[in-house]
RODO-2510 file (C-alpha; in nm, 4 decimals, decimal comma):
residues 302
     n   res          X          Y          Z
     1     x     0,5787    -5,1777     0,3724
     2     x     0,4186    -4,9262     0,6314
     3     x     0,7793    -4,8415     0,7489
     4     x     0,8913    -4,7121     0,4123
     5     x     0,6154    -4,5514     0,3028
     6     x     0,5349    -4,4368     0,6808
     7     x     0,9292    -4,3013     0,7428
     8     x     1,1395    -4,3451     0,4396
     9     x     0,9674    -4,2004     0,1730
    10     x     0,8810    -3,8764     0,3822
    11     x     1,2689    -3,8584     0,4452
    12     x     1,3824    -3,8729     0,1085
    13     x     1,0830    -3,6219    -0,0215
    14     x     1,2382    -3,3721     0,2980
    15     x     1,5652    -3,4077     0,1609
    16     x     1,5153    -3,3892    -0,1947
    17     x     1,2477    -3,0818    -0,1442
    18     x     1,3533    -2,7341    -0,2127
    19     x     1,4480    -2,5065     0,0667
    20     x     1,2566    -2,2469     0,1128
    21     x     1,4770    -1,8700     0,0728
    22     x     1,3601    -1,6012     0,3175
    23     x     1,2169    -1,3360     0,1206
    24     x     1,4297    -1,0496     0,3025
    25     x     1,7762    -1,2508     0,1898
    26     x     1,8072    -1,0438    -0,1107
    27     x     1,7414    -0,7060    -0,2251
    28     x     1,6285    -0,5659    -0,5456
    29     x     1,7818    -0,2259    -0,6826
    30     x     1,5028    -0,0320    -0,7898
    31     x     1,6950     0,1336    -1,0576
    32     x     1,8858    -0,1240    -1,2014
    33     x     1,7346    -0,4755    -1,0905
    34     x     2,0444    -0,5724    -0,9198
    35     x     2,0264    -0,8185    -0,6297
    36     x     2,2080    -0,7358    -0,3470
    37     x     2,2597    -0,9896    -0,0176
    38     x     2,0715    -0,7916     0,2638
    39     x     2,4065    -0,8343     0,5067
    40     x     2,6376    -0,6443     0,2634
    41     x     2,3622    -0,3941     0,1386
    42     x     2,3476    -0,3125     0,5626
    43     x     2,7143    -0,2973     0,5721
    44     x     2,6848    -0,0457     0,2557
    45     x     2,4682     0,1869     0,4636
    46     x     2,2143     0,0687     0,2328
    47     x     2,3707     0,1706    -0,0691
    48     x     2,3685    -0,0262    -0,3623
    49     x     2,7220    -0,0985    -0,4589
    50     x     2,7313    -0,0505    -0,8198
    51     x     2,4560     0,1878    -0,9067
    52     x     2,4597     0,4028    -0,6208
    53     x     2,0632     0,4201    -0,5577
    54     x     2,0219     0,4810    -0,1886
    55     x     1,7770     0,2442    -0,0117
    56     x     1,5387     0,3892     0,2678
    57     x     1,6922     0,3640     0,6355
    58     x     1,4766     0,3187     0,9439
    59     x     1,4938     0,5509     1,2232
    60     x     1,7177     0,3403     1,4290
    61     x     1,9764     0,2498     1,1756
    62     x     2,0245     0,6435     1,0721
    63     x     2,0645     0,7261     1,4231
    64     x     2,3027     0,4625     1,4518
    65     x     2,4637     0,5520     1,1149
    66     x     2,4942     0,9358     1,2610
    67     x     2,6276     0,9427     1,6291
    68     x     2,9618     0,8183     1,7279
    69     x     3,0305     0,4657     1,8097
    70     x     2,6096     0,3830     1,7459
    71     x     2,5453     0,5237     2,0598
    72     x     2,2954     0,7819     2,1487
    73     x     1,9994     0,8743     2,4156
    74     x     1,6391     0,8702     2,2699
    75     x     1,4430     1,1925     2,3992
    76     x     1,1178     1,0815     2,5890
    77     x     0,8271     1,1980     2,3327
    78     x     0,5343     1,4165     2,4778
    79     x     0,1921     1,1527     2,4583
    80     x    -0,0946     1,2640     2,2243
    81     x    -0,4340     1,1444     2,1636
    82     x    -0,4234     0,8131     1,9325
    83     x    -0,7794     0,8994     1,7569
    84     x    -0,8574     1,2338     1,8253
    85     x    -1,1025     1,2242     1,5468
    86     x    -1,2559     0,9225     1,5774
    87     x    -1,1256     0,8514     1,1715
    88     x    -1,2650     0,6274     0,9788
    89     x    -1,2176     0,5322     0,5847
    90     x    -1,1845     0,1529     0,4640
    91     x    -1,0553     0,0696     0,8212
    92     x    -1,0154     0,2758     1,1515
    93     x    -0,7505     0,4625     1,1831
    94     x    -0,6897     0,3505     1,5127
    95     x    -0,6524     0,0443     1,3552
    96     x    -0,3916     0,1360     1,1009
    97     x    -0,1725     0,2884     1,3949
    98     x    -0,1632    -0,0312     1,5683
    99     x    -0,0308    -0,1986     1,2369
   100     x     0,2252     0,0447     1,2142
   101     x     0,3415     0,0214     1,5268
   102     x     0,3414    -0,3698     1,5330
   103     x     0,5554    -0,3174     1,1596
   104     x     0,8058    -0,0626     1,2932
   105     x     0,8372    -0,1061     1,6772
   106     x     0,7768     0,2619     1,7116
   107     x     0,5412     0,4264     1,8793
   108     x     0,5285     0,7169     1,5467
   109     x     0,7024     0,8296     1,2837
   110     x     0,9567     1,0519     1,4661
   111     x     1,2407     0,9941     1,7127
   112     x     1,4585     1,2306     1,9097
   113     x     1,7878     1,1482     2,0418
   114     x     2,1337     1,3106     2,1728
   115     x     2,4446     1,2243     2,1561
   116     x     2,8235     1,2771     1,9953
   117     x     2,8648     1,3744     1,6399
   118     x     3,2827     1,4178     1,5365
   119     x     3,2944     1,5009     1,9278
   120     x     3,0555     1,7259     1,9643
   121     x     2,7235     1,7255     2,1366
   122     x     2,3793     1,7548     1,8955
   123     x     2,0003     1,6668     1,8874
   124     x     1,8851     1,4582     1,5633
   125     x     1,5782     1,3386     1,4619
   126     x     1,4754     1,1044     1,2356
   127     x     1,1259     1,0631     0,9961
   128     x     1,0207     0,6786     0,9227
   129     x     0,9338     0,6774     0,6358
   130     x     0,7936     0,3020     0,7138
   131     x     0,5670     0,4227     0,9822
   132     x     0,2276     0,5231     0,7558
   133     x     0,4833     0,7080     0,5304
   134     x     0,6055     0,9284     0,7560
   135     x     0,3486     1,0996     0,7264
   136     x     0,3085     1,4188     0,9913
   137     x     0,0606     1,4079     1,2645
   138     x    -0,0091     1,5165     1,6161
   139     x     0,2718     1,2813     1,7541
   140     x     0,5603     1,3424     1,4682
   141     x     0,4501     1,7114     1,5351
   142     x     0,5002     1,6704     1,8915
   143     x     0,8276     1,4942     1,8112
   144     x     0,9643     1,7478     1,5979
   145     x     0,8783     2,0603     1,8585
   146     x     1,0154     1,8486     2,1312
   147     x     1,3553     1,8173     1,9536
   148     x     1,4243     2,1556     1,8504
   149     x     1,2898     2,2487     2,2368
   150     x     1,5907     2,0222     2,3495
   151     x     1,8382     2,1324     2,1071
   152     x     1,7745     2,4942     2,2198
   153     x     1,7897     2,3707     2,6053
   154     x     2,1224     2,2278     2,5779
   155     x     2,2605     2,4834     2,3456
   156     x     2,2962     2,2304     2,0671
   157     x     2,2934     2,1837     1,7047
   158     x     1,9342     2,0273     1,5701
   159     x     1,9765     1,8191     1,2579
   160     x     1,6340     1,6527     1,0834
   161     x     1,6127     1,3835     0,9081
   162     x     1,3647     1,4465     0,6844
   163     x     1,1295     1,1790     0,4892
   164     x     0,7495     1,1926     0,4102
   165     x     0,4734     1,1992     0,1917
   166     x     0,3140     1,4644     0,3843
   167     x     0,0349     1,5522     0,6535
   168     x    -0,1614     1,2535     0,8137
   169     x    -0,5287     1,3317     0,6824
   170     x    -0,6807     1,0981     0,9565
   171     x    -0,6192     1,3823     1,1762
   172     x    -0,7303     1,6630     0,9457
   173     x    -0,6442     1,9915     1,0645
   174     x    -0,4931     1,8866     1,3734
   175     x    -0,2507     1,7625     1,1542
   176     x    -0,2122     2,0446     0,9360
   177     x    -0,1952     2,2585     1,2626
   178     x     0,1542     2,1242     1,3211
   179     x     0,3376     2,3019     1,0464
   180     x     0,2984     2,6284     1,2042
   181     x     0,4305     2,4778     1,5242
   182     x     0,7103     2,3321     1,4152
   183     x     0,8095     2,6552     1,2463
   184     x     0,7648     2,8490     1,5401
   185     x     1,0069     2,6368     1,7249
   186     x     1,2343     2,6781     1,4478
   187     x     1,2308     3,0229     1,5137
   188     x     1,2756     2,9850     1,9101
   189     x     1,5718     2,7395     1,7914
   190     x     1,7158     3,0588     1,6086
   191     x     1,6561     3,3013     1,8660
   192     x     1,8641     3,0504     2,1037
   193     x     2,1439     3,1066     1,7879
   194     x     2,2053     2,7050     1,7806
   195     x     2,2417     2,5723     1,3576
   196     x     1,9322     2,4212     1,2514
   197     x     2,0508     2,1626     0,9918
   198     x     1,8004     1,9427     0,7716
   199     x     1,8744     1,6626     0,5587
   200     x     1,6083     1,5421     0,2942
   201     x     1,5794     1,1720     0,2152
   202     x     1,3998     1,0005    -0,0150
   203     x     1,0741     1,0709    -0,0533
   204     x     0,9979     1,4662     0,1587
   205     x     0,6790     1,6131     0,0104
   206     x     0,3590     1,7542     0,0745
   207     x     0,3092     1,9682     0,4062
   208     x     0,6983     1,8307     0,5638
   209     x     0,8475     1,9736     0,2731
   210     x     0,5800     2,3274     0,3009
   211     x     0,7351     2,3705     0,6709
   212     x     1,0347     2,2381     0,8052
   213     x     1,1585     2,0134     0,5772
   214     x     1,2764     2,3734     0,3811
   215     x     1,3440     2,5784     0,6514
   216     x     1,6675     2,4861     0,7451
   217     x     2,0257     2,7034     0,8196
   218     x     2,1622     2,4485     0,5591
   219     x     1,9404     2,2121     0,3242
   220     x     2,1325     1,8937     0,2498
   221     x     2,0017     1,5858     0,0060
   222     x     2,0946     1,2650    -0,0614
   223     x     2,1210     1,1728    -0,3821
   224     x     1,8495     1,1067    -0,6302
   225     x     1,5686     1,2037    -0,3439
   226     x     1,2452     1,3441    -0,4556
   227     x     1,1789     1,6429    -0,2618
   228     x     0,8557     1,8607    -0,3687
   229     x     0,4815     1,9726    -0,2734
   230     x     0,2457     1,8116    -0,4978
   231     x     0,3754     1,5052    -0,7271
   232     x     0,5084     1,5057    -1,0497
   233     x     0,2277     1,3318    -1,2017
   234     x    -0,0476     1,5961    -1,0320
   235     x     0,1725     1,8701    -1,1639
   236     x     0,1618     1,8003    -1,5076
   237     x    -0,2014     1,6896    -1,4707
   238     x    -0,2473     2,0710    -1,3535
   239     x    -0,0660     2,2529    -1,5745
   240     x    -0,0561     2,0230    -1,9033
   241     x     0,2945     2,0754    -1,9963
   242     x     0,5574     1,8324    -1,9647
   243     x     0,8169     1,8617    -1,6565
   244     x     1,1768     1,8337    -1,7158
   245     x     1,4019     1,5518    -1,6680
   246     x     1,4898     1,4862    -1,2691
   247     x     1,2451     1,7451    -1,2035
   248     x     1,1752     1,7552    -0,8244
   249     x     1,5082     1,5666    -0,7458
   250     x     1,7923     1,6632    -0,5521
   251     x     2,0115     1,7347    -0,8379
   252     x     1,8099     1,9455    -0,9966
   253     x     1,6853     2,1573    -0,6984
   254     x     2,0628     2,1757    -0,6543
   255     x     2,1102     2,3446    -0,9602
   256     x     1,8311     2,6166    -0,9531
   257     x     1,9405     2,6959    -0,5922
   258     x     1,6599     2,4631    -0,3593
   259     x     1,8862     2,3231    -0,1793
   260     x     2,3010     2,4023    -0,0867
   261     x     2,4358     2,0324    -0,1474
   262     x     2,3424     1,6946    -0,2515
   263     x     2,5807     1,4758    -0,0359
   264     x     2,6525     1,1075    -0,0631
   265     x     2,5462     0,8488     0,2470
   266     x     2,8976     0,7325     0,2929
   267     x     3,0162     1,1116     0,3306
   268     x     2,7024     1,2220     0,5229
   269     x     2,8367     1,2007     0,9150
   270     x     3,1778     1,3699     0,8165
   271     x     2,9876     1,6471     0,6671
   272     x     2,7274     1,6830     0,9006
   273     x     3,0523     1,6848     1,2185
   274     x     3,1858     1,9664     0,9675
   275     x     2,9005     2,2099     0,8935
   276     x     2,8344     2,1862     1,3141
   277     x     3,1239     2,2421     1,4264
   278     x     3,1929     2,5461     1,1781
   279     x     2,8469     2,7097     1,2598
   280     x     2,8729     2,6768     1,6053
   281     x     3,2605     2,7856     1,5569
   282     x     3,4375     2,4768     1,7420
   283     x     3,7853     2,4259     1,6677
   284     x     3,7784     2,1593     1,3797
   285     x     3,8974     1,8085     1,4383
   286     x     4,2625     1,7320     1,3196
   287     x     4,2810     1,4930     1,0672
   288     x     4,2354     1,1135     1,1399
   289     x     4,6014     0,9769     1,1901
   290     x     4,7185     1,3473     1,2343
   291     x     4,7870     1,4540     1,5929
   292     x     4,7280     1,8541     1,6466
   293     x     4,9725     2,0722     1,5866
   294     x     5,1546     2,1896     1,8995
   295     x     5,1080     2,5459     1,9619
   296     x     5,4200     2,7740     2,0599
   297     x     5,4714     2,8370     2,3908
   298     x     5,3430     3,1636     2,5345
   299     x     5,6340     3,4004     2,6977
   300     x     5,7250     3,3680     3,0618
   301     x     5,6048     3,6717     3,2252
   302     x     5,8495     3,8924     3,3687
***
């Protein structure tokens, strides 16, 4: 009697129980509630097949998605202080950083890297959004200077990734002190004459979007991202009236002349290998499949 309550039972209980699902297995469009396996939403770019919505990437997967081949060499990051305020609200802030970087793996919310893009040589970096909403402090500030410093030292084309819901108020004005550096560099980045390139992802507001989120040579979008200062719900708050439909998206800053293009994730790389190689005037690539045209020969001299 011991044995089958002791061993059998348990066995046929384990085989009859339900398996547990990871959580992560499927993913939920925001839009349209359709589920989506997580391999063939990553194979998708994080796309959702039928509706289109675009899904936040980490840093590592849009640097990936961006260089040729995946591969790419990170920039080593200048060190900051971690708490230069000593912040404190419902928890420490140096508290919250360590979360973040235990969630992420990163050491911030922005990374630097160089490498190939359609053949030629550029600096990108990223925001992480996941990283305390990549939001802008001493470090991403640091980050951000450091990569347009680079770009300008090896005569390259900068592209930003842009995504955040603003400055990090546990640093207070030290983070509100790097908008004006950041747009300095810019300006060193321009004085260098290298294309400064910046694509906004879903969400880029508050101080990003006040400095170099907008500051760009070109301002690219993907689709459906919010891009604004203050939120759609403290705007109408403010002014009482009601805002207009996609107000603050990339379509409609498209149309009243915010941005120059709203471009799709699949079509992002190929555009981004264009628009470089035409502002820093590099012969274009021929067409995949295509070889070059052969040029005539030039006369023998005489």
């Amino acid at each position: 009697m011991n044995w089958i309550s002791n061993v059998v039972r348990p066995k046929i209980r384990d085989f009859l129980a339900r398996r547990e699902v990871p959580e992560n297995l499927w993913v939920k469009c925001p839009e349209t509630g359709q589920m989506v396996f997580h391999k063939d939403l990553e194979a998708n770019l994080y796309v959702i097949p039928a509706s289109g919505y675009h899904m936040r990437m980490d840093a590592v997967q849009r640097l990936k998605a961006t260089f040729d081949d995946g591969a790419y060499e990170e920039v080593p990051l200048p060190e900051v202080a971690t708490d230069p305020l000593k912040f404190r609200d419902e928890r420490r802030y140096i508290d919250r950083l360590k979360d973040a970087r235990t969630k992420t793996g990163y050491q911030d919310a922005v990374k630097v890297a160089t490498g190939l893009l359609e053949e030629l040589p550029v600096t990108v970096a990223v925001q992480d959004f996941g990283f305390m909403g990549g939001s802008l402090g001493m470090a991403a500030g640091e980050a951000v200077v450091k990569g347009l410093q680079t770009a300008a030292e090896k005569g390259t084309p900068f592209i930003m990734f842009a995504a955040s819901g603003g400055a990090r108020m546990q640093e207070g004005i030290l983070s509100l002190m790097q908008m004006p550096r950041t747009t300095a560099a810019i300006q060193e980045l321009r004085e260098a004459k290298k294309p400064y390139i910046v694509v906004l992802t879903n969400p880029t507001t508050g101080g990003v979007t006040a400095s170099y989120a907008m500051l760009g040579d070109v301002q690219i979008s993907e689709p459906g991202a919010l891009i604004g200062f203050a939120g759609p719900r403290v705007i109408e708050q403010t002014i009482r009236e009601k805002l207009p439909d996609g107000f603050q998206r990339a379509e409609y800053l498209r149309e009243h002349g915010m941005i120059d293009m709203v471009v799709h994730r699949h079509q992002m790389r190929e555009t981004l290998g264009r628009l470089c190689r035409l502002l820093v005037k590099a012969p274009a690539l021929p067409p995949k499949g295509r070889l070059p045209r052969p040029q005539p020969a030039e006369p023998a001299a005489a």
